[in-house]
C-alpha angles and dihedrals in degrees: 000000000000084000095042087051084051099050085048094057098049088054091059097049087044093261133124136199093261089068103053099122095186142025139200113185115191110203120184088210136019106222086077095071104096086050099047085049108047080058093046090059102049101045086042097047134228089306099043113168134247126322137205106181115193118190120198102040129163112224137178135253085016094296113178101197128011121196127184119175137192113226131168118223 
């Protein structure tokens, strides 16, 4: 869903998920990586940009992962 409200977002600016230039991925806990990454890849295609993955993060409402992402339009 984190990746759904992203794309969301890019189509309202003009963007689109093919000109994100950097990611940061938030993940609570680690172990959900491979997870986390085997989603990241098919929603961002064979060339996906740049990523920062940090494990151990303390969200809030009980969020498991925050992205957020830089595009150009």
């Amino acid at each position: 869903r984190t990746i759904d409200n992203i794309e969301e977002s890019l189509k309202a600016a003009g963007s689109s998920m093919q000109k994100v230039l950097k990611v940061n991925v938030y993940l609570v806990d680690i172990r959900h990586f491979d997870a986390m990454n085997a989603v990241y890849r098919a929603r961002f295609g064979p060339e996906f940009p740049t990523r920062t993955t940090i494990g151990g993060a303390i969200l809030p409402d009980g969020g498991l992962v925050e992205i957020d992402c830089v595009a150009y339009i």
